[in-house]
C-alpha positions in Angstrom: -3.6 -2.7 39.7 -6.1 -0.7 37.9 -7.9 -0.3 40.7 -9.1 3.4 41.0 -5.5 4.5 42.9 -4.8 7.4 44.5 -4.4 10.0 41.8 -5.8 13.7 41.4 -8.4 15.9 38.8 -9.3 19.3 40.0 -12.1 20.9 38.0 -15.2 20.0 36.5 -14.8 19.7 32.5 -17.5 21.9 30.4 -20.2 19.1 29.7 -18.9 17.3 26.6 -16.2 19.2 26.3 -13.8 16.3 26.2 -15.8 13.8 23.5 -13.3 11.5 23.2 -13.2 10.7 27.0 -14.2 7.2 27.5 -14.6 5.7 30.7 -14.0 1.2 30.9 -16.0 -0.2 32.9 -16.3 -4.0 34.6 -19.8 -4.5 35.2 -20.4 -1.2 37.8 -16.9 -0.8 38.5 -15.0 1.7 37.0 -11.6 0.5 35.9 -9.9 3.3 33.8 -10.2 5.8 30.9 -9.3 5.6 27.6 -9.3 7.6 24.8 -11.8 7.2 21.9 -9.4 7.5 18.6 -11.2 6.0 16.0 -15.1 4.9 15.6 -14.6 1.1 17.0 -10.9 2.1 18.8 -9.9 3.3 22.2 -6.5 3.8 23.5 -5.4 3.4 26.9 -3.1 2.1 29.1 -1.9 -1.7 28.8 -2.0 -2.2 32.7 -6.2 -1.5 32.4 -6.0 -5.1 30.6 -8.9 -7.0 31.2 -11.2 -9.9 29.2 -13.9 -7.3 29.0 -15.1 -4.2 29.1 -18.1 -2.0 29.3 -17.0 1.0 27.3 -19.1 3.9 28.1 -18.7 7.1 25.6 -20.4 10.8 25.6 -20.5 10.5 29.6 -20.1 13.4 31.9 -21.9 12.7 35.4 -21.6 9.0 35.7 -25.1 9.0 37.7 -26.9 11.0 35.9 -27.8 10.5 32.4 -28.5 13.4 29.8 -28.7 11.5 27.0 -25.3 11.7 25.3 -24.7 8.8 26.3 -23.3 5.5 24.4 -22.4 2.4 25.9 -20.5 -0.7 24.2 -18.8 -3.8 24.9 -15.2 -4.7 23.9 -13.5 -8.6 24.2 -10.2 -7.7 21.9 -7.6 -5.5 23.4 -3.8 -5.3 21.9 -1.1 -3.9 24.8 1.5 -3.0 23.3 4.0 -6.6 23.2 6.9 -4.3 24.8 4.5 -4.1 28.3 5.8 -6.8 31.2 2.8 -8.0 32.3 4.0 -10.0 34.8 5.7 -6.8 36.3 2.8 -4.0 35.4 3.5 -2.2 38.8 6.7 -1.9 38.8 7.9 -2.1 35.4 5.6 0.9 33.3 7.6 0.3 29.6 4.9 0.4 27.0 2.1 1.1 29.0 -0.5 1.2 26.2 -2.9 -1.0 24.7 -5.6 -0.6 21.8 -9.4 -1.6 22.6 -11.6 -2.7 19.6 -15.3 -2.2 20.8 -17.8 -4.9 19.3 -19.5 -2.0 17.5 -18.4 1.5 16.3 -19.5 4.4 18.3 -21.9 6.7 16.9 -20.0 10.1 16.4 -22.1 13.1 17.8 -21.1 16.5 19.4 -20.5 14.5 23.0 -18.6 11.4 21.1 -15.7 12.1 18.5 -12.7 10.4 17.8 -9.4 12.4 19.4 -6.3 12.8 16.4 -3.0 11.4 17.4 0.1 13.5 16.5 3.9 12.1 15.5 4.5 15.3 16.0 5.9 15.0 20.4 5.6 18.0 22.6 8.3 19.6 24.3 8.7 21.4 27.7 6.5 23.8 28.9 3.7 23.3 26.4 0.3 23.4 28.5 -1.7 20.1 28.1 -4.8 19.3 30.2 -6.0 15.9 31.6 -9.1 14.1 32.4 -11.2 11.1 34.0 -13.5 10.2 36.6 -10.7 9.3 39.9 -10.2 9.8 42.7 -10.1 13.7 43.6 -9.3 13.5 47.2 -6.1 10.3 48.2 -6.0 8.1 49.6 -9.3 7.2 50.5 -11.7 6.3 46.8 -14.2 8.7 46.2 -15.1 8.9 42.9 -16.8 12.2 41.2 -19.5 11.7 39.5 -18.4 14.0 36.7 -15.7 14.4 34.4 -12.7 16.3 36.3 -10.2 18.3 34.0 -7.0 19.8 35.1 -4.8 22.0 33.8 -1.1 21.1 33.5 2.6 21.3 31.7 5.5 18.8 30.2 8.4 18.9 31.8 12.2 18.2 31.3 13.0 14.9 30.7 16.1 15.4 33.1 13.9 16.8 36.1 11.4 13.7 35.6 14.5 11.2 35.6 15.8 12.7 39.0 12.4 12.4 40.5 11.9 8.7 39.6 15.9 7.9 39.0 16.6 4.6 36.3 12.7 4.2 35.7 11.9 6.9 33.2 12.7 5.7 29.4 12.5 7.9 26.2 8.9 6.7 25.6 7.8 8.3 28.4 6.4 11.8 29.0 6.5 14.2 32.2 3.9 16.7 33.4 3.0 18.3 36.1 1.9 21.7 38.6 4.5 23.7 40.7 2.4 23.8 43.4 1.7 19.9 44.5 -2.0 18.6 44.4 -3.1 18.3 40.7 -1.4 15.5 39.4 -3.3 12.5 38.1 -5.0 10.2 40.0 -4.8 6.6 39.0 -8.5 6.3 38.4 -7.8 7.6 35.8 -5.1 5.3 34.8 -5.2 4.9 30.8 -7.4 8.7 30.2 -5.8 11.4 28.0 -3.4 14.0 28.0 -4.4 16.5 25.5 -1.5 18.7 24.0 -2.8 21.7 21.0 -5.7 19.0 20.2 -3.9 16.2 19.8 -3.2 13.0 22.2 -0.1 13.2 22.9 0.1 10.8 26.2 -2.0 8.1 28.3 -2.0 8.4 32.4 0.2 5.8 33.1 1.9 5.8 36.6 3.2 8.1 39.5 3.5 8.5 42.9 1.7 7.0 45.8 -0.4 8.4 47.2 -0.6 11.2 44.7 0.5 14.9 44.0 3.0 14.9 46.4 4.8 17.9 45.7 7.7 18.0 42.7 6.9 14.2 41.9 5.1 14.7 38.2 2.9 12.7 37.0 4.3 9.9 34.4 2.6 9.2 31.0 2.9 6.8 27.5 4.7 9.2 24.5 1.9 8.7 22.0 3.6 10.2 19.3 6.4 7.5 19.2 3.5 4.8 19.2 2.2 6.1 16.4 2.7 3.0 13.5 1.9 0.3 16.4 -1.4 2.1 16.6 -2.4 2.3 12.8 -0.4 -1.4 12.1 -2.2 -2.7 14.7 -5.8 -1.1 13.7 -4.9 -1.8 10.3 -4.2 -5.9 11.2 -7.4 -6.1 13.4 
């Protein structure tokens, strides 16, 4: 499933501007992003799950280095036990899963951990969102560097009538009047940054992406808050 999908980023990011943007990698394939939220933790979405990962950190242009760079490799990961994994398409409950990386990252001014808020936003507050997907659907072709876009929570209401009986109180709605800058499931598992906080993962939304009034779907972080420390804490 995590498969780059359809999904869509519209602008290049300032270089670095974004340090806790980490892309998961298998081998040379780029799987999802994550969030860097603590030196040896990364938070993402539980339906990225896989054995491994190569976790690079401090990227912008995937193909060409400038030095920020950090890679590391990470065998434990922690979905949240509330995620159906046996349903991870259709079922998106608890779409979020902790990554330990092997080693801690090296904090820098292109690498630094991202705060998490209990603190949940409400409607209308401007949040922006990253990664490396897909900018044009359906056909995969991945930008080299890091795409930012520029976006707003909505109701809970007007997200429940655009995907009725499959939006629960853990999720969070965003998304552009216009059609065409939603998230694009490349970037499954990257951030949604609220005030300087994380405040949600990309998690799901419609195929083939940004069609017009369907917003994008993402994890609540701020009701996952104690998992995340109990489970950093345990680990």
């Amino acid at each position: 499933h995590a498969v780059a999908e359809n999904r869509i980023i519209v602008y290049e990011c300032p270089p670095h501007s974004q340090p806790w943007q980490a892309a998961l990698f298998q081998k040379t394939r780029l799987l999802c992003g994550a969030t860097l939220i603590a030196p040896r933790w990364l938070l993402t979405a539980a339906h990225c799950h896989k054995p491994r990962y190569l976790v690079h950190l401090g990227e912008h242009n995937l193909q060409r280095p400038d030095g920020c760079e950090q890679t590391r490799t990470a065998t434990e990961s922690f979905p949240h036990p509330g995620f159906n994994n046996s349903l991870p398409n259709k079922d998106h409950r608890d779409d979020i899963m902790l990554v330990k990386m092997a080693s801690p990252a090296f904090v820098t001014r292109a690498v630094r951990p991202l705060t998490l808020s209990r603190h949940c936003v409400t409607a209308g507050t401007r949040c922006l969102i990253s990664g490396w997907g897909t900018t044009s659907s359906p056909q995969l072709r991945l930008p080299h560097t890091l795409r930012c876009a520029n976006i707003s929570i909505i109701e809970h209401s007007e997200c429940e009538s655009a995907y009725p009986g499959n939006i629960t109180d853990t999720m969070l709605c965003a998304s552009v009047e216009e059609g065409g800058k939603d998230s694009c499931q490349g970037d499954s598992g990257g951030p949604l940054v609220c005030n300087g906080s994380l405040q949600g993962i990309i998690s799901w939304g419609q195929d083939p992406c940004a069609v017009t009034r369907k917003p994008g779907v993402y994890t609540k972080v701020c009701r996952y808050v104690d998992w995340i420390q109990e489970t950093m804490e345990n680990n």
